[in-house]
C-alpha positions, 0 to 999 in steps of 0.5 A: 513231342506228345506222348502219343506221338512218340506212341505213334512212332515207336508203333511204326518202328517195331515191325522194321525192328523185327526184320532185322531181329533173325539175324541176331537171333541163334540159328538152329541146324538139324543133322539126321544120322543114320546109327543109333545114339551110342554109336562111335560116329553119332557120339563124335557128331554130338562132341562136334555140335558140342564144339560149334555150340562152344566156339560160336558161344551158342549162336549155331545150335546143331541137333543131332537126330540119331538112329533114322529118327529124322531121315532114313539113310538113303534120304539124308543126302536128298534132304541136306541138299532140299534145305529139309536138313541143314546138315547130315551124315552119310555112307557115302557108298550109299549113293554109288549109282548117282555117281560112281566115284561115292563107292570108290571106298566101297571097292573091296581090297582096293584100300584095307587098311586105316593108313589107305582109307585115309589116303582114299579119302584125300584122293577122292576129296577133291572129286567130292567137293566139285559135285558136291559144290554142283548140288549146292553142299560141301562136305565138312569131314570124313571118319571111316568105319572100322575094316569089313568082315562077314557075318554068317550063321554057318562056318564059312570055308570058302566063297562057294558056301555062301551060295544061296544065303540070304546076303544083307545088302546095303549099298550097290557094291554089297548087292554086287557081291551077293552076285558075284559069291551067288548069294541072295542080296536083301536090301537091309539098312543099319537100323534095321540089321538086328530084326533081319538076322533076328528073322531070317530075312538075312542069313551074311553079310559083310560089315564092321564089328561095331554095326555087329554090336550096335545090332547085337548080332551075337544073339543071332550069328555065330561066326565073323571072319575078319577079311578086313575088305575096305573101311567105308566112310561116313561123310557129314554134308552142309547145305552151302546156302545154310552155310554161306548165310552163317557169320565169318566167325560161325562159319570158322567155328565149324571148319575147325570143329569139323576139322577136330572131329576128323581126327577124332573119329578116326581114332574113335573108329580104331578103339571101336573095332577092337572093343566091339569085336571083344564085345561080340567074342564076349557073347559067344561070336566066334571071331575067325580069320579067313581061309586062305581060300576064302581070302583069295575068293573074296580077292577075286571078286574084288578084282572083278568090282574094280575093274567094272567101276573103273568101266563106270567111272571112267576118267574121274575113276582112273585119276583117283585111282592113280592119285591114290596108288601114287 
């Protein structure tokens, strides 16, 4: 063969090597988070790409992009389905209007404690992964937030003496509360907490103490009771196409690295609370359990939101509901 034949053909060979090359090539996911970088959620994404990076000896690089950087909150979900994402993390109450069943952790009092978060959770994730499935994603893991309590800049005695107060809302179940105390819902997402206390665009609201110290909201409000309503979650959502086209071993790779960061988020969830509520008493937050009458208003208006999402979700909302009183 002359050695401009071989030229030739090793010419010709090229651009039938190059198509097969991305599938050798490292594939790269980009996960938007919605909390800043240090928070207990985003550091436990970061030990979770960590632990696919590991697992799959660099072939599935995860990026994670903190604090709204990529996607704001409400629109992860959307770009993770769109394929714009790969994968992300979500509140899942965010998205309650689409679908009732993704504010069931959202309900106060129906779970207040970790044990029944976690119990939620395996009631409703059976429900999750069939719509989820529909819109073309899976869900890898979820890690709840730290017990709900209300923040307010004056002293709070009963429900009545939020009447009229500028009430941070972040998701339909928070702007129903607004209602039913006679607050004033303000759409604020988490990035943006600490300028609206900061300005007055919100006066209350009701949220862990580790989105209070991520806010640094010491500086701001002087009083949080701790009414431990519900532990919503963060769910981390794959697109199933972005998955299915991963390798077998790459694909266990991220189930058993999904599966760790439950665990660990959940424990990462427990040690937050108790530090970032030391952290905010430490700056001069005064941290107070309710009243009994501020207790039992707050019941009530969690008794009135069960029974309007149980009319909304209707048998999907009764059979989680059931599964997770069994």
């Amino acid at each position: 063969m002359t050695t401009i034949r071989r030229a030739l053909l090793a010419a010709a060979a090229l651009p039938l090597a190059a198509a097969f090359a991305p599938a050798q090539a490292q594939t790269k996911w980009d996960l938007p988070a919605a909390y800043p970088a240090t928070n207990f959620h985003t550091v436990n994404l970061v030990e979770f790409a960590g632990d696919v990076d590991k697992a799959t000896g660099g072939k599935l690089k995860i990026t994670v992009h903190p604090g709204a950087s990529l996607f704001k909150a409400p629109e992860i979900k959307r770009a993770v389905q769109g394929g714009q994402a790969q994968i992300g993390e979500i509140l899942l109450v965010n998205f309650q209007n689409e679908w009732p069943i993704f504010g069931a952790d959202g309900m106060p009092f129906l779970a207040d404690s970790y044990d029944a978060a976690m119990k939620l959770w395996r009631a409703q994730k059976p429900l999750l992964d069939k719509k989820l499935a529909e819109q073309g994603m899976l869900v890898l893991y979820a890690v709840p937030w730290p017990p709900q309590g209300i923040y307010s800049k004056k002293p709070l005695a009963s429900a009545a003496d939020l009447k009229g107060m500028k009430w941070r809302a972040y998701s339909p179940a928070t702007s129903r509360i607004a209602e039913l105390v006679g607050a004033q819902p303000v759409t604020v997402q988490a990035a943006e907490v600490s300028q609206a206390f900061a300005t007055g665009v919100a006066e209350s609201m009701m949220s862990s103490g580790s989105t209070g110290w991520d806010a640094k909201l010491h500086e701001h409000v002087k009083y949080w009771y701790d009414t431990q309503a519900w532990l919503p979650k963060n769910a981390v959502i794959v697109n199933k196409a972005a998955f299915e086209a991963l390798d077998a071993p790459s694909k266990a790779a991220v189930l058993k690295a999904a599966a760790d960061a439950e665990v660990r988020g959940l424990a990462a969830s427990k040690k937050a609370n108790g530090e970032s509520l030391d952290k905010l008493k430490g700056g001069g937050m005064q941290i107070l359990p309710p009243s009994a009458q501020l207790k039992g208003d707050m019941r009530k208006v969690g008794d009135t939101m069960l029974k309007e999402w149980l009319d909304k979700a209707g048998p999907e909302g009764k059979q989680l509901v059931d599964a997770y009183m069994k």
